[in-house]
C-alpha positions in Angstrom: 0.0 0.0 0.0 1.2 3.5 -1.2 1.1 5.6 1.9 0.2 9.1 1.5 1.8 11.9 3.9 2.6 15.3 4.6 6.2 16.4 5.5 5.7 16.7 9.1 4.7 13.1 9.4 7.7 11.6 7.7 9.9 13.7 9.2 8.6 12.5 12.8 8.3 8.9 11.2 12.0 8.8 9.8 13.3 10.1 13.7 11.4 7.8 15.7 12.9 4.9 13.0 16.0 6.1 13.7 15.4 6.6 17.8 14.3 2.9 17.4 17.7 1.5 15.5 16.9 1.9 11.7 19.8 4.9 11.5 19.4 7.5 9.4 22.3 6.8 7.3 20.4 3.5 6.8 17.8 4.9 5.7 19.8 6.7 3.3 21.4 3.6 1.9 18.1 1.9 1.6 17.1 4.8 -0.3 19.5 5.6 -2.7 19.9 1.8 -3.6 16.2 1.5 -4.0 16.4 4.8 -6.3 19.1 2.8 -8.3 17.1 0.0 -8.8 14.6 1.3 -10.3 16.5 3.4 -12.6 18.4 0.5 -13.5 14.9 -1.4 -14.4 14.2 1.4 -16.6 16.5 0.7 -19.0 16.4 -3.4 -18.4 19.7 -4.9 -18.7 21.1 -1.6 -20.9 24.7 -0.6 -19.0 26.4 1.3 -21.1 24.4 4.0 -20.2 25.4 7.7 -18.6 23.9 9.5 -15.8 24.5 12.6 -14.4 23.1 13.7 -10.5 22.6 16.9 -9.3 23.5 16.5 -5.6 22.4 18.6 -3.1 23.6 19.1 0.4 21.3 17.6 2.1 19.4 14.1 2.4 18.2 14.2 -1.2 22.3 14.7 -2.0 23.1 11.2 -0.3 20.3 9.3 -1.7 21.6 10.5 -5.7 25.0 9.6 -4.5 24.2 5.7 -3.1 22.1 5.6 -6.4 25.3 6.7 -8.5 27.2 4.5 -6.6 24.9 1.5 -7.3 24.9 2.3 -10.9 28.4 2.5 -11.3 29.0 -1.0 -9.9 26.6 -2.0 -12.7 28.8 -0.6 -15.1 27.0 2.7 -15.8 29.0 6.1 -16.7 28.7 7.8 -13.4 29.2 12.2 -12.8 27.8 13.5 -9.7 27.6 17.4 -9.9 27.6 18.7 -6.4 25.4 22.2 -6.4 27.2 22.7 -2.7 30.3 21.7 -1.4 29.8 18.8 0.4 32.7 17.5 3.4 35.9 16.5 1.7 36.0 13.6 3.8 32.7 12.8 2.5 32.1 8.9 2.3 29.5 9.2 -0.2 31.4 10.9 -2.6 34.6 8.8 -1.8 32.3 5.5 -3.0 31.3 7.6 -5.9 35.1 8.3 -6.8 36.0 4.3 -5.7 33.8 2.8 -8.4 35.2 5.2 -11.4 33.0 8.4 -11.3 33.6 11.7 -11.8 32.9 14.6 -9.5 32.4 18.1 -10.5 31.6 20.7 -7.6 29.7 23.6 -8.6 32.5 25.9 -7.3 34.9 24.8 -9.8 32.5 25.8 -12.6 32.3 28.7 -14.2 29.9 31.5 -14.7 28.1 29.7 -17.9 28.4 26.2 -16.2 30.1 24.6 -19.2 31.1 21.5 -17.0 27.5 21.2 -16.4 26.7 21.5 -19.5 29.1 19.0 -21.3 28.0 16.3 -18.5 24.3 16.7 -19.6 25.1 17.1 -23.0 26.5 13.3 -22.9 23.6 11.8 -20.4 21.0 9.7 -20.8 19.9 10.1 -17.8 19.9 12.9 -15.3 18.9 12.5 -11.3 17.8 15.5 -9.9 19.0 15.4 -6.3 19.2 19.2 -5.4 16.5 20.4 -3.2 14.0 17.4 -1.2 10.5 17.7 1.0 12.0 20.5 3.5 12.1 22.9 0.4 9.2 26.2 1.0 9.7 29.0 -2.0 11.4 31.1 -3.0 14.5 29.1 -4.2 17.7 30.6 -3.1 19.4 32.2 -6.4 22.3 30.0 -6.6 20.3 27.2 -6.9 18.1 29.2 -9.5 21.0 29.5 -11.3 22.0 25.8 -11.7 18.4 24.3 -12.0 18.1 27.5 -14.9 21.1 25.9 -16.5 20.3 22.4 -16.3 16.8 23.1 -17.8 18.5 24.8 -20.7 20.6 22.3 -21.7 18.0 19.6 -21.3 15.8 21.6 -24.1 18.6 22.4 -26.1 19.4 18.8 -26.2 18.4 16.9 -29.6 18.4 13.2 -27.9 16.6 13.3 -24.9 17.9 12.8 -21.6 15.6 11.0 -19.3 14.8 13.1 -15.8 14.5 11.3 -12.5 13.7 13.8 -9.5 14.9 12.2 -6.3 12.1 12.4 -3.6 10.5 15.3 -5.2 11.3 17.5 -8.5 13.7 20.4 -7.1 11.7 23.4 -6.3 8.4 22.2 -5.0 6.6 22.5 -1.4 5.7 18.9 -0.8 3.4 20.3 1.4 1.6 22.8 -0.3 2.5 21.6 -4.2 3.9 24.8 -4.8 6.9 25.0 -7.9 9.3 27.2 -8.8 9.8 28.2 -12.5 13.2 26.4 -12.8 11.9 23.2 -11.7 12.9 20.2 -13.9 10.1 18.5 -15.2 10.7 14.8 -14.8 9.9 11.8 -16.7 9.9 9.7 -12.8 9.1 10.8 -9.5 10.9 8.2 -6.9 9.6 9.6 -3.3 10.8 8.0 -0.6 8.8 5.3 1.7 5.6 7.2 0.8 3.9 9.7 -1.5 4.0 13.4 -0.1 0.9 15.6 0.0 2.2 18.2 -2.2 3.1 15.7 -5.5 -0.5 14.9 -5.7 -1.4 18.9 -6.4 -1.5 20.9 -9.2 1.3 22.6 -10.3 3.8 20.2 -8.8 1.5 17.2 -10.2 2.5 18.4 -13.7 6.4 18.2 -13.2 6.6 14.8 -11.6 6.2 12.2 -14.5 5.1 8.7 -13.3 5.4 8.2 -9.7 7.0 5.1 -7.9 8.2 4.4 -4.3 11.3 3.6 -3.1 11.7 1.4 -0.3 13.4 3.0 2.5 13.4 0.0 5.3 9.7 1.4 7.3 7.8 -1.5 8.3 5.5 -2.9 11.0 8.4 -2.2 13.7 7.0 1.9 13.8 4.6 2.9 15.1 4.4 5.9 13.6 4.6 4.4 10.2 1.7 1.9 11.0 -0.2 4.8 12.2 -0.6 6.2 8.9 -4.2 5.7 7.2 -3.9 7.9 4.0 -2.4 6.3 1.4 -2.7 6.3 -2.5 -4.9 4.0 -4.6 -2.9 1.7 -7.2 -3.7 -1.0 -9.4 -2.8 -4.0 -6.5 -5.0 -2.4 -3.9 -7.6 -3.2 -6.4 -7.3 -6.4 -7.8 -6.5 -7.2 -4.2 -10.3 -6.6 -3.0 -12.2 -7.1 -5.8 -14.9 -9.8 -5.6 -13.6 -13.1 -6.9 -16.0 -15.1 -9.8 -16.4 -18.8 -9.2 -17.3 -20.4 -12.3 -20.3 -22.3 -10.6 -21.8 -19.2 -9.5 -25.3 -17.6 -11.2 -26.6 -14.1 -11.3 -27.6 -14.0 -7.8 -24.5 -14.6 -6.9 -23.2 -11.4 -7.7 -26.4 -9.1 -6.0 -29.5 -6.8 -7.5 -28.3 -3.3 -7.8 -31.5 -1.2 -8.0 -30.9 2.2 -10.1 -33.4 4.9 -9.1 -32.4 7.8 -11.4 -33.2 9.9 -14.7 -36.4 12.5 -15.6 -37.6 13.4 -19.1 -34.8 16.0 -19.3 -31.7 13.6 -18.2 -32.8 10.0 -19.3 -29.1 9.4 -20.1 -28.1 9.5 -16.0 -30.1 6.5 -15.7 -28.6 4.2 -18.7 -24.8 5.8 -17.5 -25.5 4.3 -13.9 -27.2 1.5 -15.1 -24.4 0.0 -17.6 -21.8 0.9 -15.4 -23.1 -1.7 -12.7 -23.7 -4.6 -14.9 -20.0 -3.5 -16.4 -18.7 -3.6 -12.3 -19.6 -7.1 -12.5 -23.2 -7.1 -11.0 -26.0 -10.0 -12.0 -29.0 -8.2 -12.0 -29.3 -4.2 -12.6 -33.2 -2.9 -11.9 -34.4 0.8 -13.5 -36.4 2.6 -11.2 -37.7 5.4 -14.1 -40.1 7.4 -15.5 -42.0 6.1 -18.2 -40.3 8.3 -20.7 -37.2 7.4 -19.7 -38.0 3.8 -20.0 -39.3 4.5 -23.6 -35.6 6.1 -24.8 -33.8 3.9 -22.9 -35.4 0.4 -22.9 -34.1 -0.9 -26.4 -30.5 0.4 -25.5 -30.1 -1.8 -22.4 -31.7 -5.1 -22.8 -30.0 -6.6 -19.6 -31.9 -4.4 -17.2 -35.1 -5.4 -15.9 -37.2 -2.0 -15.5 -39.8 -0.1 -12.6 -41.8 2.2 -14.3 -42.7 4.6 -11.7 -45.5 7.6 -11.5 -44.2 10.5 -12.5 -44.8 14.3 -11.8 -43.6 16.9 -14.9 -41.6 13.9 -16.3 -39.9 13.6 -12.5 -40.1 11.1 -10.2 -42.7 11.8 -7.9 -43.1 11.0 -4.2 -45.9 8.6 -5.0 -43.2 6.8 -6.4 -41.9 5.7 -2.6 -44.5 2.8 -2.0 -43.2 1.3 -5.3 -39.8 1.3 -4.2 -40.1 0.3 -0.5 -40.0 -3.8 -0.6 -37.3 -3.1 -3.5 -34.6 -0.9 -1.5 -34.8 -3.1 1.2 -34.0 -6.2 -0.8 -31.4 -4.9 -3.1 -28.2 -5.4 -2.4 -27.2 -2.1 -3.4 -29.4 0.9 -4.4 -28.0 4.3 -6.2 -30.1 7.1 -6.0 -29.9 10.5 -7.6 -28.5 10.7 -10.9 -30.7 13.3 -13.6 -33.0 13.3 -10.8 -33.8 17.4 -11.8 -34.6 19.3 -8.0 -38.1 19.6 -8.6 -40.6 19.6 -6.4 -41.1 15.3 -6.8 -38.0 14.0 -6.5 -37.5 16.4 -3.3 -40.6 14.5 -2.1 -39.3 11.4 -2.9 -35.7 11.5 -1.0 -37.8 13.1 2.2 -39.9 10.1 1.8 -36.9 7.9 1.4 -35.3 9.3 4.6 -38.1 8.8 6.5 -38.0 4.8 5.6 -35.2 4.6 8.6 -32.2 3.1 8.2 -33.3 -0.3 8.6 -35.1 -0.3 5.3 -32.2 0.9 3.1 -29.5 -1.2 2.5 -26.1 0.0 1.2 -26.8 3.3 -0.6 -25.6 5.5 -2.7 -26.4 8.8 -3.1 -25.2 11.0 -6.0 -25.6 14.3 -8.1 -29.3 16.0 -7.3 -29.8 13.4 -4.5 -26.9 14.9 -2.6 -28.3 18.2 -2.9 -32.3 17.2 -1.9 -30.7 16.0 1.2 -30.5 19.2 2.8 -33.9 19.8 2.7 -33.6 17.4 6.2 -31.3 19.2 8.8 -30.5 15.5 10.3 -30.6 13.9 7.0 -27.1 12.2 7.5 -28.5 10.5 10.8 -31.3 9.0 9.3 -29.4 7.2 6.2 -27.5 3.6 7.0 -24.2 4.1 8.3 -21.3 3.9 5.7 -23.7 5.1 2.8 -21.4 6.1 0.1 -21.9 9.8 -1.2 -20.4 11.2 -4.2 -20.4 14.9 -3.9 -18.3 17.4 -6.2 -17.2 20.4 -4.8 -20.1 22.2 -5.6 -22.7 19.2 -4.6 -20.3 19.0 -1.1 -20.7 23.0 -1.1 -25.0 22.5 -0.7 -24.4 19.3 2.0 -21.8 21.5 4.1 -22.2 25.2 3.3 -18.7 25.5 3.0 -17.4 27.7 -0.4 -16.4 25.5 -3.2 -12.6 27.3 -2.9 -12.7 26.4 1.1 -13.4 22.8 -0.2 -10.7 22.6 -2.7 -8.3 24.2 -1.1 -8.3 21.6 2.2 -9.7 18.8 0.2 -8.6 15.7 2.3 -9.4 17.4 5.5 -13.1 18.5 4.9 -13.6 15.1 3.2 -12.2 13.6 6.7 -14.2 16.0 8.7 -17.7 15.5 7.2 -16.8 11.7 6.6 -16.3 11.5 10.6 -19.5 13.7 11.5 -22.2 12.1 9.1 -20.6 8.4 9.5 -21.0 8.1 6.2 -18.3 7.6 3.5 -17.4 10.5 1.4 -15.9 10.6 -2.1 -15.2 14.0 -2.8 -15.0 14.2 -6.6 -12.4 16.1 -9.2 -8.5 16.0 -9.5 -7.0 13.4 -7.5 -10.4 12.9 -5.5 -10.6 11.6 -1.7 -11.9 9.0 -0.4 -13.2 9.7 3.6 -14.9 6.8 5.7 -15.6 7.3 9.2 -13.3 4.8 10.5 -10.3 6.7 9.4 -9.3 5.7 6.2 -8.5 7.7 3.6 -7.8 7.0 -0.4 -6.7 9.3 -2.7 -6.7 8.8 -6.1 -3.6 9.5 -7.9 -5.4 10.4 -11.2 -6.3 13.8 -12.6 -7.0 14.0 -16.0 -9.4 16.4 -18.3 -11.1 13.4 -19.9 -13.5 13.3 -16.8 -14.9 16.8 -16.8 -17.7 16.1 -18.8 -21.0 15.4 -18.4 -22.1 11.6 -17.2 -18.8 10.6 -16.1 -20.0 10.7 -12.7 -23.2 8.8 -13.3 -20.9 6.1 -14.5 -18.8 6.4 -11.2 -22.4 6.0 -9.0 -23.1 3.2 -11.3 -19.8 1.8 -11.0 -19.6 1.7 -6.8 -22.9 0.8 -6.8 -22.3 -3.0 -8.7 -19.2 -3.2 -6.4 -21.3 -2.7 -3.7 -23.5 -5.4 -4.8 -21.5 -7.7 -4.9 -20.2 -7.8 -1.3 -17.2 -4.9 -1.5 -18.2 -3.0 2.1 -18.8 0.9 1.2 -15.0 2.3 1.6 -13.4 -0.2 -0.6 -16.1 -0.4 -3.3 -15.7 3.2 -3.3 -12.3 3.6 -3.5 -12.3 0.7 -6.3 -14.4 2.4 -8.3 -12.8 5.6 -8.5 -9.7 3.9 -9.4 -10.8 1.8 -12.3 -13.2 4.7 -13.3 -10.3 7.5 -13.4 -8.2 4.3 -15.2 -11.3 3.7 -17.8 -10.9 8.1 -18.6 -7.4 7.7 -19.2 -7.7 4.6 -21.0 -10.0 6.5 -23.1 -8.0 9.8 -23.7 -5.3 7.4 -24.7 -7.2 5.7 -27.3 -9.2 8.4 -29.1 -5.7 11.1 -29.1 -6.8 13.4 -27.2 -8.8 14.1 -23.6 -10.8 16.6 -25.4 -12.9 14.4 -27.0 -13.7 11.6 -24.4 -17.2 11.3 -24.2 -18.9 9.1 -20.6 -20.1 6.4 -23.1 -16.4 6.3 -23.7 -15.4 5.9 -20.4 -18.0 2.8 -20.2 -16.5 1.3 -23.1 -12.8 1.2 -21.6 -13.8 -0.1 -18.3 -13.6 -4.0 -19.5 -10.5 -3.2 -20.6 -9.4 -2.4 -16.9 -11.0 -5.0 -15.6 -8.8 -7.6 -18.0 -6.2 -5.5 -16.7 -6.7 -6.1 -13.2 -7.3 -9.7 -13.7 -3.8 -10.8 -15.4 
């Protein structure tokens, strides 16, 4: 599991690892071998290769330096190109020497950097090792100066040399995700032990490539490490708690997810929802609709089985509740809200549905213009089951807390922990790298952001999505967390395959989630 933390948490994690006999200069070691590893992976078994570090003074300095070392051993072309003087005693560097590589300190450069320039001119790859998660802006100009030069010569460069930043890209608050202009943009992010806050925020986000870990020795031994119930959804998480599918099973095995969504003027919420549950893996998917949504929709999903319900201005109407009753109680997952309009009938109908209790709604979840009809109930959140998933954007979690949308976004992971905690009810707050709350203290963030998602539908599909993961056993945190993950997987999926993000339509997002599902099942 990918933890997720801010800087004060490592920093107290790495010094009670080190009070309790995992040394810092171990951890160092781990590190920077770790970082070589996976550089080394990179290019297979390719060791004729030649990489440059910028090395720092600080931790971020020692881990490039094991990594050179490491590499060198392999047979790499090592130059380490100390930005600061570092000890000349230093052991680091000494190993660096040992195994054949070249050091160039800063000092002995001149004014245009031409020894900086001539190593990157010759690299393949460069490890940027200058500045790590203690950095706050503004960058101190003699750093400015070298990252400036670096970045030159990297886009000057007709062969491209590949960038790895070392913890963090040099120049970003790992806190805040704050970036200087002369940070490197890198193809790889290797962050140490766990992903910090700040990489998963825009603009940092954009300079950090693909992400990975690097083991730095944590384990079960810290408390402080165990303590830690953020962390970052990937592909193994998944596949990990995904339902398993005997081969002797049958359609019950795999639950009745009852859709109760769509009006005349938004009939495609309810066929979004709908396929997206059957696509989760669900047996049976129910439509609880108007009738003319069941007329456009009924000969494009011939798998559902439909509930035509009474209607009020081509709305559901409350009259609709004694229709549902005996159904929500007996589904094993209901998801309410999508294209419901905020007329006067569906507000009817979610009163009414609140006033069922909670022991006649099983496993919920509540979406789009369900969220905001909620309100309408000042002890709405008492009265649903606990661990209902919600699915609020900012502006749907604006109307359910009365916090501003830029209060929201700007403390996304604590509100979503806040509200999770005082409705006991799981949250997924929507949008760029969205969060994941339950009450117990778990939290998931998703590592995606990507513009293929801001359109219209995509979150019926995620409703839809949880909703069949729900059914078919997943308890509410992890279905929820699941299906954000495969859903922001199935946008990028479908960026990928049409050329651009701009065009990615929600039915195209349904049509990539098999693909992520063969994915997760190799």
């Amino acid at each position: 599991m990918r933890k997720y933390v801010t800087v004060s948490e490592m920093r107290a994690i790495e010094q009670e690892a080190d009070q309790l006999g995992l040394t810092y200069a171990q951890m160092m070691e781990n590190a920077g071998v770790s970082l070589g590893q996976i550089v080394a992976q990179e290019f297979g078994s390719q060791t004729n290769r030649t990489v440059v570090g910028l090395v720092g003074s600080g931790n971020n300095g020692g881990d490039t330096l094991v990594a050179l070392a490491y590499l060198a051993k392999l047979g790499w072309k090592v130059v380490a190109y100390l930005v600061k003087e570092r000890p000349a005693d230093d052991p680091l560097v000494g190993r660096v020497l040992d195994r054949g590589g070249m050091v160039i300190c800063v000092e002995k450069d001149d004014a245009e950097y031409r020894q900086l320039q001539a190593a990157i001119g010759q690299s393949d790859v460069l490890l940027d090792g200058v500045l790590g998660t203690g950095f706050q802006l503004p960058l101190k100009e003699s750093l400015a100066k070298v990252l400036k030069a670096a970045k030159r010569c990297l886009e000057a460069k007709s062969s491209p040399t590949y960038v790895v930043a070392v913890d963090c890209p040099s120049g970003v608050d790992c806190d805040r995700g704050q970036a200087s202009e002369e940070t490197l943009p890198a193809h790889l992010t290797v962050t140490m032990a766990a992903v910090k806050a700040g990489l998963l925020k825009f603009p940092a986000y954009s300079f950090c490539g693909r992400i990975e870990i690097a083991d730095i020795g944590l384990d079960h031994r810290f408390p402080k490490w165990e303590s830690i119930s953020r962390f970052v959804i990937d592909d193994r998480w998944v596949q990990e708690r995904l339902p398993r599918r005997p081969d002797d099973s049958h359609k019950g095995t795999f639950g009745t997810v009852l859709i109760i969504a769509g009006s005349e003027n938004f009939t495609g919420a309810a066929y979004l929802a709908a396929k997206a549950a059957y696509l989760s893996g669900a047996g049976l998917v129910t439509l609880g609709v108007v009738r003319s949504v069941y007329q456009s929709l009924a000969g494009h999903l011939p798998e559902a089985t439909w509930l035509v319900l009474p209607e009020q201005g081509g709305f559901l109407s409350e009259a609709s509740l004694p229709f549902l009753a005996e159904r929500l109680k007996t589904a094993e997952a209901s998801v309410v809200g999508p294209g419901f309009g905020l007329h006067s009938g569906p507000s009817g109908l979610i009163k009414g549905l609140l006033e069922l209790g909670q022991q006649n709604l099983t496993r919920l979840v509540i979406d789009a213009d369900g969220l905001k009809l909620l309100v309408q109930d000042q002890y709405w959140y008492q009265k649903l089951p606990r661990e209902t998933v919600l699915t609020p954007h900012p502006g749907e979690m604006g109307v359910l807390t009365g916090l501003k949308v830029a209060e929201i976004q700007a403390e996304r992971i604590r509100v979503a922990e806040q509200f999770a905690q005082q409705w006991g009810q799981v949250v997924v707050l929507k949008g760029a790298f969205s969060v994941i709350a339950e009450p117990g203290g778990r939290t998931a963030v998703s590592p995606i952001a990507t513009s293929a998602l801001a359109r219209a539908g995509t979150g019926d599909v995620l409703a839809g999505l949880i909703g069949g993961l729900r059914a078919q056993g997943m308890n509410a945190f992890e279905a929820a967390a699941s299906g954000v993950w495969i859903h922001g997987q199935a946008g990028l999926l479908a960026a990928q395959k049409l050329g651009t993000s701009r065009c990615v339509l929600a039915s195209d997002v349904l049509e990539a989630i098999p693909e992520i599902f063969s994915r997760l099942s190799r």
